[in-house]
C-alpha positions, 0 to 999 in steps of 0.5 A, a space after each residue: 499481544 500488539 503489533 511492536 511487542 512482537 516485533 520487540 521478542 523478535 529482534 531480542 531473538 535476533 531474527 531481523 539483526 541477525 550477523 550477514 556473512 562477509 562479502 555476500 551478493 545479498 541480491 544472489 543470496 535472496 534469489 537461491 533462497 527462494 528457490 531452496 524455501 520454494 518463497 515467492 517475493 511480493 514487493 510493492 512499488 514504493 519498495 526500495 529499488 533493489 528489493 522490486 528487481 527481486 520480486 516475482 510480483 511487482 505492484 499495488 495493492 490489487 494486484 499484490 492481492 490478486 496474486 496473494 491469492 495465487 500463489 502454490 508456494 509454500 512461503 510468501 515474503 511480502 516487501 511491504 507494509 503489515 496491512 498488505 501481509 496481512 492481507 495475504 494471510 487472510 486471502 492464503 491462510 494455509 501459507 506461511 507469509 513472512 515480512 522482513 520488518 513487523 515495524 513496517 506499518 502505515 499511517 493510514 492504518 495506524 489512524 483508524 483504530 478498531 475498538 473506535 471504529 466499531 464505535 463509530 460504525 455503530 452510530 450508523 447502523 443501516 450504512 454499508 462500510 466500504 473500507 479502504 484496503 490500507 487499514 488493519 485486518 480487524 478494521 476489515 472484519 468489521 467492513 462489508 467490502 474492501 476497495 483499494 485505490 484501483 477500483 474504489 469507484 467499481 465499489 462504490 458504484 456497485 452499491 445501491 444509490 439509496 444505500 448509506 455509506 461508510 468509507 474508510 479509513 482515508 478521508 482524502 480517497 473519500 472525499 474524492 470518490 464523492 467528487 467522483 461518483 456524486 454520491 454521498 458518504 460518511 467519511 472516517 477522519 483518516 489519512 496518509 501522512 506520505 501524501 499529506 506531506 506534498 506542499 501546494 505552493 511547492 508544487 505551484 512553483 514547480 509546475 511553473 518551473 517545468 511548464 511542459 511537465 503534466 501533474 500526476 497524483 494520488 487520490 490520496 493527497 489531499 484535496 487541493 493537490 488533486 485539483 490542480 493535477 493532469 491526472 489522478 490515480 492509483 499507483 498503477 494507474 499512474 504508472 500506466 497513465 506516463 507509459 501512454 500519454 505523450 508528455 516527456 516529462 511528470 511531476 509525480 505526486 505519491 510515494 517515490 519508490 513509484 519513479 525506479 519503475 516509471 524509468 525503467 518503463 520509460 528511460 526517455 521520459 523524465 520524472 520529477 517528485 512533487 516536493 514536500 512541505 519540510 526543508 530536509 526532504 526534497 520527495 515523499 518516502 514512506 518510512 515504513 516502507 523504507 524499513 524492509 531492506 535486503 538485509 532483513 529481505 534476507 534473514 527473512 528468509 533465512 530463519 522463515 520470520 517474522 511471520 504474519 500471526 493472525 486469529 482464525 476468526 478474523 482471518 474468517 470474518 476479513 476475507 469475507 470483504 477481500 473476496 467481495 472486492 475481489 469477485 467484483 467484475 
């Protein structure tokens, strides 16, 4: 049964629309029914800034994996993408793990489809696949090592210099690894529309703008746009980076849900979001991301759905490559 098909029977039931009472505090509401569920909330930072002030764990996708790893709770509510609910599961099988909105998936995922990949792979029969973490648990089971975009050099560096590579599914993250660690690596044509969304000469004419502002980026852009910037990271390597360089004020160049945190790290400092190639839009916002709002946050909790469904033997086979990444020192 595919990902929309379920989402589909779930709405019919009501689940995600379900009535809200009148004049309920739906912050209040979520926070007493953690509690009474014995949930713990993983939010991701490019959540809507009223869902990360509930969380219990805020991050990235590493961190958001490390704690998944963690949690005694009963119940984890993931304020994310399918990708890193799925994620949870594999790596806490024995834990109910909710997401308020199964539609809320990824481009990147959505670019590296399995039954393609595995024919890609074996084209390559002697590579080490090394797979990005925003990619479906069927692409992790096929995959020797997970990385997220925290520690995708530490991954890769801890591979033998003769060794064949494959990385995937975002060829923007891999390209600049290459760049990076000077190794060589067959790259699955995948990407993030989010962060292919940043219009260069947009960005130029706004560094021209704020000429004291620093240029921070995701390695997810594409290759021009992290040329040009002061800085290059993950989202919390970009968080961190703004709370202890000097500057005063950022160009931000990845999804903004980052900046609620950036301020509230730092309310002295300004943060500018990089603008995109549309006339509509002045920042990057992930749409799936956008999906999960209190509302859904709150029936989630309320009827314990949708609820992560993953074949115990792709949870088997996709923890494999979690844990590597994970016990990778």
């Amino acid at each position: 049964m595919t990902q929309q098909s379920v989402s589909k029977q779930l709405e019919n039931l009501g689940y995600i629309h379900a009535p809200i009472e009148k004049n309920i505090d739906l912050s209040q509401a979520i926070l007493e029914l953690k509690k009474k569920k014995n949930a713990v909330l993983l939010a991701h930072y490019y959540q809507d800034p009223a869902i990360q002030d509930l969380a219990d764990y805020l991050g990235d996708s590493l961190y958001l994996a490390q704690q998944a790893a963690k949690v005694k709770a009963d119940i984890i509510v993931f304020a994310g993408v399918h990708f890193m609910a799925e994620t949870a599961k594999i790596i806490n099988p024995s834990k109910k793990v909710l997401l308020p909105d199964l539609k809320a998936g990824c481009s990147l995922a959505d670019s590296c489809p399995p039954s393609d990949f595995a024919s890609f792979k074996a084209l390559y029969p002697n590579a080490i696949v090394v797979t990005y973490i925003n990619c479906s648990a069927e692409i992790k089971a096929l995959s020797d090592i997970v990385c997220t975009s925290s520690n995708a050099k530490k991954v890769i560096e801890s591979i033998p210099e003769n060794q064949e590579i494959i990385f995937a599914p975002d060829k923007n993250l891999g390209r600049f690894l290459i760049k990076k660690t000077g190794r060589k690596m067959i790259l699955w044509e995948g990407s993030c529309i989010v962060h292919e969304a940043f219009s260069f000469d947009k960005i130029i004419t706004l560094i021209q703008k704020y000429p004291n502002a620093k240029f921070i980026a995701h390695p997810e852009s594409e290759s021009q746009i992290l040329e040009i910037a002061h800085y290059v990271g993950s989202t919390s390597g970009l968080l961190q980076f703004v709370q202890t360089d000097t500057a005063t004020n950022y160009i931000v160049a990845t999804e903004a849900g980052i900046l609620h945190e950036m301020q509230k790290k730092c309310p002295q400092k300004t943060f500018i979001p990089a603008p995109v190639d549309d006339d509509t839009c002045a920042c990057s916002e992930c749409a799936f991301m956008k999906l999960n709002t209190l509302e859904k946050l709150y029936n989630c909790l309320r009827f314990e759905q949708p609820e992560i469904q993953l074949a115990p033997e792709i949870i088997e086979k996709a923890k494999i490559p979690i844990l590597k990444m994970l016990e990778l020192k």
